[in-house]
KOLDRENMI-456626 format. One line per 10 residues: number of its first residue (from 1); their letters; for each residue x, y, z of C-alpha. Coordinates in nm, 2 decimals, decimal comma. Layout:
REM residues N
NUM	A	X:Y:Z  ...
END
This chain:
REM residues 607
1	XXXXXXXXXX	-6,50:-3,13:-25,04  -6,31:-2,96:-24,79  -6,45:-2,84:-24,45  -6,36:-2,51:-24,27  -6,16:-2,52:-23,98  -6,32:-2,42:-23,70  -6,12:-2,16:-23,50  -5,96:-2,26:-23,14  -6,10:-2,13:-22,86  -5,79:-1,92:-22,65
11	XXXXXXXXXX	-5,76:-2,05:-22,33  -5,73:-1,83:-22,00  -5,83:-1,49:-22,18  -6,06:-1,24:-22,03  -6,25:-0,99:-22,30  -6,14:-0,61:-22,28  -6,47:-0,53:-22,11  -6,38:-0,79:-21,79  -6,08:-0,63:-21,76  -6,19:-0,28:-21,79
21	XXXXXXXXXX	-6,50:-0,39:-21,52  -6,18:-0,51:-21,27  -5,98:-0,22:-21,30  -6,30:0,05:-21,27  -6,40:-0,09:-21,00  -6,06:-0,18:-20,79  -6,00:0,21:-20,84  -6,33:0,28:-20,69  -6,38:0,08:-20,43  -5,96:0,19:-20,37
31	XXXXXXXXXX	-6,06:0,58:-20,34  -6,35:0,52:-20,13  -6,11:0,34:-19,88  -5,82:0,64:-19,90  -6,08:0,91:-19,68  -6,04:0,64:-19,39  -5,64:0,65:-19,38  -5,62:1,01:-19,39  -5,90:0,99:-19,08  -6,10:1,25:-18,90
41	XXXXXXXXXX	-6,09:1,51:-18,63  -6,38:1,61:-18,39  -6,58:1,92:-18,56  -6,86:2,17:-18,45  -7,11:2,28:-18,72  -7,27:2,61:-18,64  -7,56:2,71:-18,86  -7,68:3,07:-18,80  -8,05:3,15:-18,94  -8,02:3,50:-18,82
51	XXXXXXXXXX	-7,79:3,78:-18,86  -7,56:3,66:-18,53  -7,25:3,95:-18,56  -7,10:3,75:-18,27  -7,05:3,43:-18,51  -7,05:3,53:-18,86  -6,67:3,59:-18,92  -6,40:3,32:-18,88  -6,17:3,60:-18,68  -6,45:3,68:-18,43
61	XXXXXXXXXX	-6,52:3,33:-18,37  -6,11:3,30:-18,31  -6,12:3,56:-18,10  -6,37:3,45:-17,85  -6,19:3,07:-17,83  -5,89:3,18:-17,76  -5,97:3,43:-17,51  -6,06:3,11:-17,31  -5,80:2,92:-17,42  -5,93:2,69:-17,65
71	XXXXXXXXXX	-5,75:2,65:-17,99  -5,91:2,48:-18,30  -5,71:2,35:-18,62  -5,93:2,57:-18,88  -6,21:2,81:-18,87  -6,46:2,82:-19,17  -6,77:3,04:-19,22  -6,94:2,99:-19,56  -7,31:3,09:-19,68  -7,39:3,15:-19,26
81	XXXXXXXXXX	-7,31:2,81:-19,16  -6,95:2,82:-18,96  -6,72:2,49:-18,91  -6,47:2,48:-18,65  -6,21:2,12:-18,66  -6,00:2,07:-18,35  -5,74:1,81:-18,27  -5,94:1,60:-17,97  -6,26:1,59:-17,80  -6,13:1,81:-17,51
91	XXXXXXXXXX	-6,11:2,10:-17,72  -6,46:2,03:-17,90  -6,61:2,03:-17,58  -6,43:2,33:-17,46  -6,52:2,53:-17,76  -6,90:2,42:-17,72  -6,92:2,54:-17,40  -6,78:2,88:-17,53  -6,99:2,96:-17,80  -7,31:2,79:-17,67
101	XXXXXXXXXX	-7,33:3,14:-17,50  -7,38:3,34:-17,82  -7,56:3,11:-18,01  -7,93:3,24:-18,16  -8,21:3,08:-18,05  -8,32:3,07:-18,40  -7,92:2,89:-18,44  -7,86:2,51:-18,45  -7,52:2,39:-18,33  -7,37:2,01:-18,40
111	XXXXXXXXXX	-7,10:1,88:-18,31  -6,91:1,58:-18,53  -6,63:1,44:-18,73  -6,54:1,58:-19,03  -6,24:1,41:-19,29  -5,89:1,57:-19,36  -5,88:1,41:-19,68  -5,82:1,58:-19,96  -6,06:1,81:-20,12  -6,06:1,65:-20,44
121	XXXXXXXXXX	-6,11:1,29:-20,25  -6,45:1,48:-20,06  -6,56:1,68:-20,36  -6,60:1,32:-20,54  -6,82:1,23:-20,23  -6,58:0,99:-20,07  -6,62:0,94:-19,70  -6,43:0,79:-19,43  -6,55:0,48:-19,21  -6,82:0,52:-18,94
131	XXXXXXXXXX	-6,66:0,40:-18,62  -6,84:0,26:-18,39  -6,88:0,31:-18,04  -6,58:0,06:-17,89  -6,37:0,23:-18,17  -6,44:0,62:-18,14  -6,52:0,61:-17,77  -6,85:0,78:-17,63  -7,19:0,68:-17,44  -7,44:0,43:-17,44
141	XXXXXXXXXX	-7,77:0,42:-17,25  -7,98:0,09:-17,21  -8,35:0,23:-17,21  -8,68:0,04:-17,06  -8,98:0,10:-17,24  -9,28:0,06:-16,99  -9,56:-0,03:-17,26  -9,80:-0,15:-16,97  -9,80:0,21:-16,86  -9,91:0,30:-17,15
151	XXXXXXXXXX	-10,20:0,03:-17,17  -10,29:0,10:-16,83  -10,36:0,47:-16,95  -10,53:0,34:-17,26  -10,73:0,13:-17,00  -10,83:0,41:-16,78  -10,96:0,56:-17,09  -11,20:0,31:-17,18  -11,31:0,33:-16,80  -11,38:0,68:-16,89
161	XXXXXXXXXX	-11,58:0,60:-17,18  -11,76:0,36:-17,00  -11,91:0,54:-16,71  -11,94:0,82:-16,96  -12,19:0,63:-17,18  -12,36:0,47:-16,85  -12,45:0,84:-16,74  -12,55:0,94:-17,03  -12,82:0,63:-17,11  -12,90:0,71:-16,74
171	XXXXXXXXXX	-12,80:0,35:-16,66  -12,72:0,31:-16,29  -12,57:0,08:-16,01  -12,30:-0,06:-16,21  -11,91:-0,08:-16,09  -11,62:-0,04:-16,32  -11,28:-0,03:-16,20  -10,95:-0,16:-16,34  -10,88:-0,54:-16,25  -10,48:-0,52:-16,40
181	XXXXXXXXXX	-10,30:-0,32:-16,68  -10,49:-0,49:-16,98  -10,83:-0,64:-16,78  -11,10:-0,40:-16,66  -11,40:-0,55:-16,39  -11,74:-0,46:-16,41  -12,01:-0,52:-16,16  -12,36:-0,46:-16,21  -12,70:-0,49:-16,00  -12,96:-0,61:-16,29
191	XXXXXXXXXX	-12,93:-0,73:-16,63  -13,01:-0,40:-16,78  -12,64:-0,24:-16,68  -12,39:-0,55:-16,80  -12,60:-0,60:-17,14  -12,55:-0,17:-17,21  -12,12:-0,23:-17,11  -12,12:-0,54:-17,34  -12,33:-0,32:-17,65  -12,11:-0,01:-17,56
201	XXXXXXXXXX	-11,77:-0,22:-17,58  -11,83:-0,43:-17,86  -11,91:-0,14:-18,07  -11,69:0,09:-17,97  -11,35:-0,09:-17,88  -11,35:-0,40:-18,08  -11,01:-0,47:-17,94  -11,12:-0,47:-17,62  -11,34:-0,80:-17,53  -11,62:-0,84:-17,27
211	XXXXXXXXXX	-11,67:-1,18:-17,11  -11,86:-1,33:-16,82  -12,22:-1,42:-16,71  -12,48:-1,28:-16,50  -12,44:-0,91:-16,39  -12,02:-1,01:-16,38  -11,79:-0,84:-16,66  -11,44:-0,88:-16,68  -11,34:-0,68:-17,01  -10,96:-0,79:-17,11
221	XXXXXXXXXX	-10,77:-0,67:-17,42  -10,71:-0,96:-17,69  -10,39:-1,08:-17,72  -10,37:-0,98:-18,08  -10,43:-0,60:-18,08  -10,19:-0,64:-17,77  -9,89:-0,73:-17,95  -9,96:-0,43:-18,23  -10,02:-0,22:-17,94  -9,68:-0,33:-17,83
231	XXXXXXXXXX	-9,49:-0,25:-18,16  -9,66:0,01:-18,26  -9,56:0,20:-17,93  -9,16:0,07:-17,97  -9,16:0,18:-18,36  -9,31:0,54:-18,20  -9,06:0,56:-17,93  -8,77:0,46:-18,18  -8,91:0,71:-18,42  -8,88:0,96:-18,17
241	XXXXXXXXXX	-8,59:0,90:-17,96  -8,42:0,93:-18,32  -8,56:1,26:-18,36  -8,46:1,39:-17,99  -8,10:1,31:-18,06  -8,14:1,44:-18,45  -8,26:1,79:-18,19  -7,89:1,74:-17,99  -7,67:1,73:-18,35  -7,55:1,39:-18,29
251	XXXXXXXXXX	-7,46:1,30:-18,65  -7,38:0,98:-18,58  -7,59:0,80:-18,32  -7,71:0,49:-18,34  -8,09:0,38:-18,19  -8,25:0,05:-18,21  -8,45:-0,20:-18,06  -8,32:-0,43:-17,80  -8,54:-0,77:-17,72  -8,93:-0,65:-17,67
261	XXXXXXXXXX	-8,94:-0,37:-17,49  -8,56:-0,23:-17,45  -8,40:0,06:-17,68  -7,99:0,04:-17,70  -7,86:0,38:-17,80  -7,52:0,47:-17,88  -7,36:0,80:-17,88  -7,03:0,79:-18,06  -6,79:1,06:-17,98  -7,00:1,21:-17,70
271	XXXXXXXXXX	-6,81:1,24:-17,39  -7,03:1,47:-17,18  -7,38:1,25:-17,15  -7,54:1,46:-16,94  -7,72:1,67:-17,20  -7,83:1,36:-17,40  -7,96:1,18:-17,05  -8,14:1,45:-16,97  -8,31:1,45:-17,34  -8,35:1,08:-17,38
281	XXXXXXXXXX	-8,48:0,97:-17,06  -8,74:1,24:-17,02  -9,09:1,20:-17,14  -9,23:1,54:-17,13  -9,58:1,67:-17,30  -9,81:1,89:-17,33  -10,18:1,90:-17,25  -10,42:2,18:-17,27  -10,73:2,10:-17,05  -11,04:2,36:-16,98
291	XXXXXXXXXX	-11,06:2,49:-16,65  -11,40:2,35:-16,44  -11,58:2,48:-16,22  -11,73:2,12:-16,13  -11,58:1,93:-15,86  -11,71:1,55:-15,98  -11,43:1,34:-15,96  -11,57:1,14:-16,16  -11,51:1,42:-16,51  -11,30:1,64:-16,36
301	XXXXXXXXXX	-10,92:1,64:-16,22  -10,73:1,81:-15,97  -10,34:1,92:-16,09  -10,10:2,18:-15,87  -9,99:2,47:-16,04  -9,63:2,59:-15,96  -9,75:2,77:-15,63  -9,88:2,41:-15,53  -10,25:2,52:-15,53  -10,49:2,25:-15,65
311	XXXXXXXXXX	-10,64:2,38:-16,02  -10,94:2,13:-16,12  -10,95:2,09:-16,50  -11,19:1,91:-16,70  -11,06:1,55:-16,75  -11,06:1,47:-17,15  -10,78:1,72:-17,27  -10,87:1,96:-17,54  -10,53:1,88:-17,71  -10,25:1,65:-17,65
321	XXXXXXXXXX	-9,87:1,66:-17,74  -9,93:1,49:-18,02  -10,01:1,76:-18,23  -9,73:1,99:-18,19  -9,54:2,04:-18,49  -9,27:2,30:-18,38  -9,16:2,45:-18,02  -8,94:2,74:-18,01  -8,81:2,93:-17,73  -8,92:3,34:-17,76
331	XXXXXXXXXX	-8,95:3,60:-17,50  -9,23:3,80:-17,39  -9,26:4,19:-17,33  -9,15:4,12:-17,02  -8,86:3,97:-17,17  -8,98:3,65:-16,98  -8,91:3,31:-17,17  -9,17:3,13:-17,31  -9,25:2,86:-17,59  -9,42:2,92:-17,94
341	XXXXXXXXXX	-9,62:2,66:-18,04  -9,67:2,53:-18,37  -9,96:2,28:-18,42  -10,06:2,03:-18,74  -10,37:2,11:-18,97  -10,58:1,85:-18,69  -10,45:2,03:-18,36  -10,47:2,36:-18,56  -10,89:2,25:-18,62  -10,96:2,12:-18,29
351	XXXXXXXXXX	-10,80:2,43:-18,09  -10,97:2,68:-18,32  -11,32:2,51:-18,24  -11,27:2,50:-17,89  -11,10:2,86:-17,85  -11,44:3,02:-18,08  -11,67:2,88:-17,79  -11,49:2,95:-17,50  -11,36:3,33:-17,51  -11,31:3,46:-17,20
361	XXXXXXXXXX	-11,28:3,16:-17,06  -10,98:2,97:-16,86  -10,77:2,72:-17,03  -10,48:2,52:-16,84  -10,11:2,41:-16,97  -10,03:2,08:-16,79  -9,70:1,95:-16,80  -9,65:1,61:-16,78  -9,37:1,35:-16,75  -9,27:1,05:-16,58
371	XXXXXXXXXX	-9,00:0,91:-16,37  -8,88:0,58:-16,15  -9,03:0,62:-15,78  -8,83:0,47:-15,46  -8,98:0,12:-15,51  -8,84:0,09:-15,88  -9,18:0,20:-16,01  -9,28:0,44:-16,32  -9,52:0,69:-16,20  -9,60:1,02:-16,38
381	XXXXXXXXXX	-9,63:1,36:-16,25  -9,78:1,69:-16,34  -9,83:2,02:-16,31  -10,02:2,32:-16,44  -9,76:2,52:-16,62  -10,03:2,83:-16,70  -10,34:2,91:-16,66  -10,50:3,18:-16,89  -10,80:3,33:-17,05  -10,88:3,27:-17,39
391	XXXXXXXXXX	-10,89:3,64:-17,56  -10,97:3,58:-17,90  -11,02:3,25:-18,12  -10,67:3,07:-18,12  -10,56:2,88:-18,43  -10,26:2,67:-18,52  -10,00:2,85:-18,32  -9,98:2,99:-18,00  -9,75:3,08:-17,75  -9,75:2,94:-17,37
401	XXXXXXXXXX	-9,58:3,11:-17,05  -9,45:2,97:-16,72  -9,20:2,71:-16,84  -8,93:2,83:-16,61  -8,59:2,97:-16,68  -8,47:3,00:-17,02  -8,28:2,70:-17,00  -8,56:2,53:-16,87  -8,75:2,66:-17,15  -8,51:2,60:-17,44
411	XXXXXXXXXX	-8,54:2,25:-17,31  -8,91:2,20:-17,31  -8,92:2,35:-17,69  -8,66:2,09:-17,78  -8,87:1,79:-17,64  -9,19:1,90:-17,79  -9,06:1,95:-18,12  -8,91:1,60:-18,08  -9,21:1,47:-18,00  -9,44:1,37:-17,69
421	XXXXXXXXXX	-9,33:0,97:-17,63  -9,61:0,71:-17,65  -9,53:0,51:-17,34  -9,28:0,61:-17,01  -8,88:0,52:-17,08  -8,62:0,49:-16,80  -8,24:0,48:-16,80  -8,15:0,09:-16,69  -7,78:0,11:-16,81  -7,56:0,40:-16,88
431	XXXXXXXXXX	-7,19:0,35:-16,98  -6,91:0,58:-17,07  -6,61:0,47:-17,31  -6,31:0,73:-17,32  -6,18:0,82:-17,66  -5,81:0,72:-17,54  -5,99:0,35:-17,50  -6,11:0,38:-17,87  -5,78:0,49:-17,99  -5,60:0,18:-17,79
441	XXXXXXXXXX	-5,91:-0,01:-17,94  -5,76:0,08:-18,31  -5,41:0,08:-18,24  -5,46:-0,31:-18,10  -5,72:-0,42:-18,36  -5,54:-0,33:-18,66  -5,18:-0,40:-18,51  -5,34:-0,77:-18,54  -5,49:-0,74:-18,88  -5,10:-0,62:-19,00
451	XXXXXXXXXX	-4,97:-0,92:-18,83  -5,19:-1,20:-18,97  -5,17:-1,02:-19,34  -4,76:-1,02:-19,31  -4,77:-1,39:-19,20  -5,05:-1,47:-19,45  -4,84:-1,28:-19,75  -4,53:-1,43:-19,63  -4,69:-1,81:-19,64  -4,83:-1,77:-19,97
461	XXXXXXXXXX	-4,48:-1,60:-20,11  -4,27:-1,88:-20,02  -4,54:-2,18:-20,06  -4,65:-2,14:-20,42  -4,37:-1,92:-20,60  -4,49:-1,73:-20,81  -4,89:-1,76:-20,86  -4,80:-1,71:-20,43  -4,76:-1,33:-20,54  -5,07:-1,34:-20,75
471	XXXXXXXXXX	-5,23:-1,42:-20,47  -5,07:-1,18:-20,24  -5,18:-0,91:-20,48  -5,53:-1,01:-20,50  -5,51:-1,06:-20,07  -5,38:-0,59:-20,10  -5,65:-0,55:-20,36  -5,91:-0,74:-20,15  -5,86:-0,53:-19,85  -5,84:-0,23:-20,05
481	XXXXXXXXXX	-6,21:-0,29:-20,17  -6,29:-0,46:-19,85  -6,26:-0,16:-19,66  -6,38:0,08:-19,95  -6,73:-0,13:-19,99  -6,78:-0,08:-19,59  -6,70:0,30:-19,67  -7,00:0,33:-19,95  -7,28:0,08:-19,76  -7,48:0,31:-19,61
491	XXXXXXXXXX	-7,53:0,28:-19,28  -7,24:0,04:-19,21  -7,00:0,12:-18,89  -6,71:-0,05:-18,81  -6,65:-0,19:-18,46  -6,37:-0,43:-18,28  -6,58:-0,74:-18,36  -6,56:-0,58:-18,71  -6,18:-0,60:-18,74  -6,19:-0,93:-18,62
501	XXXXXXXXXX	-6,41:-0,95:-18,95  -6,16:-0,82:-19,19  -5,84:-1,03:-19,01  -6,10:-1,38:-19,05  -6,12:-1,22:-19,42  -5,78:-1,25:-19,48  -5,80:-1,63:-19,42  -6,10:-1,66:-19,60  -5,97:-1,48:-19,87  -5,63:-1,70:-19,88
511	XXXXXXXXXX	-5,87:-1,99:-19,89  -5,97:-1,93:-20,25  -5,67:-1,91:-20,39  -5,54:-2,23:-20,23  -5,85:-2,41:-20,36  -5,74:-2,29:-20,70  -5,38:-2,34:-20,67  -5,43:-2,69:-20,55  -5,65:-2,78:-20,83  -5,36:-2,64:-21,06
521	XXXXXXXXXX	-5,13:-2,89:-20,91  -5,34:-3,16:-20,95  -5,42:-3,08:-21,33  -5,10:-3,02:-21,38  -4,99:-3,36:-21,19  -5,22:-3,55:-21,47  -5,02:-3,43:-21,72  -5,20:-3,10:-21,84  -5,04:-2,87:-21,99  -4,99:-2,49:-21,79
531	XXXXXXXXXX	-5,27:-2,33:-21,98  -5,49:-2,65:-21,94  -5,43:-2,68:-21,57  -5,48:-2,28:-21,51  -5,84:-2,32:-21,72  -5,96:-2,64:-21,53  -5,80:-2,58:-21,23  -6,01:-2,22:-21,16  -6,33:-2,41:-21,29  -6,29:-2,70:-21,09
541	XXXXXXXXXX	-6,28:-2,47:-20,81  -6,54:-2,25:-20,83  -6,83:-2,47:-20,75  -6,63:-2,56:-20,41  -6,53:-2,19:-20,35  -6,92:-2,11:-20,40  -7,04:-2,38:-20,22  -6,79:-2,24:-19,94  -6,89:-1,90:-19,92  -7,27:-1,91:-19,96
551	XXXXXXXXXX	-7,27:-2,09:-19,61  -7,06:-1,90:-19,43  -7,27:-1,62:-19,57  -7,56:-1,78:-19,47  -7,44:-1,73:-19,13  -7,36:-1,39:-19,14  -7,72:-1,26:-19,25  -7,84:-1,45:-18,96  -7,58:-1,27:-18,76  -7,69:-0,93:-18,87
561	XXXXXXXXXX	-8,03:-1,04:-18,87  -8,11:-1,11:-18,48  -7,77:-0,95:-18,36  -7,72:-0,62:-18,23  -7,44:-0,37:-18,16  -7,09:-0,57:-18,19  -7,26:-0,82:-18,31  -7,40:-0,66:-18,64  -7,03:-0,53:-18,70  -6,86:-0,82:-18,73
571	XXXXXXXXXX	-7,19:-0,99:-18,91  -7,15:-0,70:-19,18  -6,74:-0,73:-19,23  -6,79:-1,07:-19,26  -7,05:-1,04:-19,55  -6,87:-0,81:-19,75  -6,60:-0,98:-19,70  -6,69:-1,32:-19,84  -6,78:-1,06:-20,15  -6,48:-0,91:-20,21
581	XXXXXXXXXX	-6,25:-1,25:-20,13  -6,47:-1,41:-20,42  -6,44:-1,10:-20,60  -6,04:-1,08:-20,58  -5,96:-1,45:-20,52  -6,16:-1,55:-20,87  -6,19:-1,25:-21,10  -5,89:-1,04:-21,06  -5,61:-1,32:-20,99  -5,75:-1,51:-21,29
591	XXXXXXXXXX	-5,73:-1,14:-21,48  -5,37:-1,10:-21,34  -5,23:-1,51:-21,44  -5,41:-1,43:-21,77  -5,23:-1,13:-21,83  -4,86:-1,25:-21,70  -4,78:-1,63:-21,85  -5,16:-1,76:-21,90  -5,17:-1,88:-22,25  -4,81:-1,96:-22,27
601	XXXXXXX	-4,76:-2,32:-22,27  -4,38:-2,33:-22,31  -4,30:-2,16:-22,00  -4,29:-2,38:-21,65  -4,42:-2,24:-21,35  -4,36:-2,40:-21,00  -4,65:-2,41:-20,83
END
């Protein structure tokens, strides 16, 4: 009886599908890296939400930059949002200045980078690379976040509360004063007073502990709470210091947090800070408080208004910051600035109770904000804004007078609608990077990376023949889809540590294929045929490669991990590049030695 032959298994051959996967994706990855060698030039985006004649026509907006001398590569006005590109950041600044004078109020005006790509290259939604700050040029502020301040105020609070509930259970002869920023000392005469502050904080701040003997109190927050405290207030202030800038049409700012308590912001492109200092470091807020007629200290507070007379207001605030929703800037019938004020569904409640029960009565606008005294110390100031008589039941908006100039005004709106911050920030470290230092930046970083591929392609050429120009293909096709995976990541900017990424990717990527080619020569050295020593020479290799590579990555999610800044850069080339050199080093020279003389056994190949 005969048996069937079973059918050979074809050596070094890739299924239609793997090679169709290669190719897709190489053109990809290929076109999403093109946007980036065609560029970008500095733009301002101008979006008019009213009827502005001044701005809605690209020949009056010509007409109005070059009658101060500013010139701009193209002029777009589409569906009321205008787009002007210039050549440098001179002229973008130039032309902001310009038309910041008939700009709405009801307007919003960015300034960016746009691509001169193609059309067809954007309209598939292609992008250039983010640069980052070292790379485009710009500002970067170091910011302080003082979250003891804000304890300290969370601690006068409770003090509040305290004597509050004392004088209301008619409890007297008991002292409570602050000990330190998280620690509160109370003193009382009999038994009676220190068992009613123990009740009153153990139910009412369970954060807050109460410990000592006798008549002797010292109420301290736990460590625990502590620490959420402190998070909580950093994830606030980043959530807001985002928004701010989001308020001054930075498209591509970069905020995070810095060790426990600092911020690092980065401001690519900007080149006139003073704008965004003013808007980051400040902490402004509202408060509305009801005017008294009292003067205990002990409920009460005294504030100057802007003629510096003393105005004493209630001390528990019938609305905070917090609940503003939208600020605009408006005018009055006076044609006076002043700021309409939106508040959420909560605000909208609580100011519609109060307002119903106090008609005809007083109600005062304090402004408040802080700032770094002589010594080095945060202290916060205020001042009454306003003062005026409730006419009628207010609900969830309103409108509020005395906030200065218009420019004064226009900036209050824009830090209210940003949002109140939860604890006092200073400026510790401002620095300013020149565009021309970016440029030089470029110019050095990838001179270097053009340098270490022509000596790497030259190497390879002239050390292994011809499977040296595979792999000279595969090192072109692996920056091509380097550099077009950091395009798509979202997120992902590329900085000088990050071109040192992509020319340590070159070597890394010229690594795999002389692991493989070695093991070629050493299959080939036992007496293996071609097509035998190509097939258990990329095999052999790959558990090395792997073994390789997922180390090295290792590192470079720690990198990105606890890093920050450059740091993250070269951490994120570094990780998509091991990707893409595994990617192009295994799949697509294997493809390419498959497709050119893999199966043929006849043919000798000097490796």
């Amino acid at each position: 009886m005969r048996t069937k032959k079973q059918p050979r298994a074809v050596l070094n051959h890739y299924s239609t599908w793997k090679y169709l996967v290669l190719v897709v994706t190489c053109v990809i990855l290929a076109l999403s890296a093109m946007p980036s060698w065609f560029g970008e030039k500095p733009a301002i985006e101008i979006k008019l939400r009213q009827q502005n004649t001044h701005l809605d026509t690209p020949f009056k907006i010509n007409s109005l930059l070059t009658g101060q001398g500013v010139e701009t590569t193209s002029i777009t006005v589409e569906n009321h949002v205008a787009q002007l590109v210039f050549d440098n950041e001179a002229e973008q600044t130039d032309a902001r200045n310009v038309l910041g004078k008939w700009v709405g109020k009801e307007d919003t005006m960015s300034y960016s980078y746009t691509s001169v790509a193609p059309q067809w290259l954007q309209t598939m939604g292609f992008t250039p690379i983010k640069l980052g700050l070292d790379l485009r040029g710009g500002v970067q502020f170091l910011l302080n976040v003082d979250v003891d301040q804000a304890v300290s105020e969370q601690r006068d609070a409770v003090i509040d509360e305290i004597k509050q509930q004392l004088r209301d259970e008619r409890v007297f002869g008991v002292s409570v004063r602050p000990e330190s920023h998280t620690a509160i000392s109370v003193t009382a005469k009999d038994k009676q007073g220190e068992i009613a502050v123990r009740k009153f904080v153990n139910a009412t701040y369970p954060e807050w502990q109460a410990k000592g003997e006798g008549n002797a109190l010292l109420i301290a927050m736990k460590a625990q709470p502590y620490t959420e405290f402190e998070t909580l207030t950093m994830q606030q202030n980043l959530k807001i210091m985002r928004q701010r800038i989001e308020e001054l049409g930075i498209t591509e700012a970069m905020v995070q947090r810095q060790g426990s308590t600092g911020i690092r912001i980065e401001l690519p492109g900007v080149q006139d800070p003073s704008l965004a200092k003013r808007v980051i470091g400040a902490t402004a807020s509202l408060a509305f408080h009801e005017v008294s007629t009292s003067s205990n200290p002990i409920s009460t507070l005294r504030i100057k208004d802007e003629q510096g007379q003393f105005v004493t207001l209630v001390k528990k605030p019938v609305l905070t910051g917090e609940h503003i929703v939208n600020a605009r800037v408006g005018f009055d019938q006076m044609k006076r600035p002043e700021v309409d004020i939106s508040l959420d569904h909560a605000g909208g409640k609580k100011m519609s109770d109060f307002s119903s029960t106090h008609i005809g009565k007083p109600m005062a606008t304090v402004y408040r904000e802080y700032g770094v005294n002589a010594r080095g110390e945060t202290e916060r100031s205020e001042k009454v804004i306003s003062v005026a008589t409730i006419q009628s039941q207010l609900g969830s908006q309103f409108r509020i007078t005395g906030s200065g100039n218009l420019e004064e005004a226009q900036q209050l709106a824009l830090l209210l609608r940003a949002g109140s911050l939860t604890a006092p920030v200073t400026i510790v470290e401002e620095r300013t990077i020149g565009a021309s230092l970016g440029a030089e930046n470029i110019q050095n970083g990838f001179a270097a990376l053009a340098l270490g591929m022509g000596l790497t392609l030259t190497f390879m050429a002239l050390w292994y023949r011809r499977l040296g120009w595979v792999a000279n293909v595969a090192l072109i096709l692996n920056m091509s889809c380097l550099l077009g995976l950091i395009a798509l990541v979202p997120g992902a900017v590329l900085t000088l540590p990050g071109i040192a990424g992509l020319v340590l990717t070159v070597g890394m990527a010229v690594d795999t294929n002389v692991l493989i080619f070695e093991r070629i020569r050493d299959k080939l050295a036992e007496g293996r045929s071609f097509a035998q020593a190509i097939d258990q020479g990329f095999n052999s290799a790959v558990a090395t490669i792997l073994d390789a590579n997922i180390t090295t990555m290792i590192t470079a999610v720690i990198l990105y991990a606890i890093g920050n800044g450059p740091i993250q850069g070269f951490a994120l080339t570094l990780g998509l590049g091991l990707l893409t050199s595994m990617f192009t080093g295994i799949f697509a020279s294997r493809a390419i030695i498959n497709l050119v003389w893999g199966r043929d056994t006849r043919r000798e190949v000097r490796v």
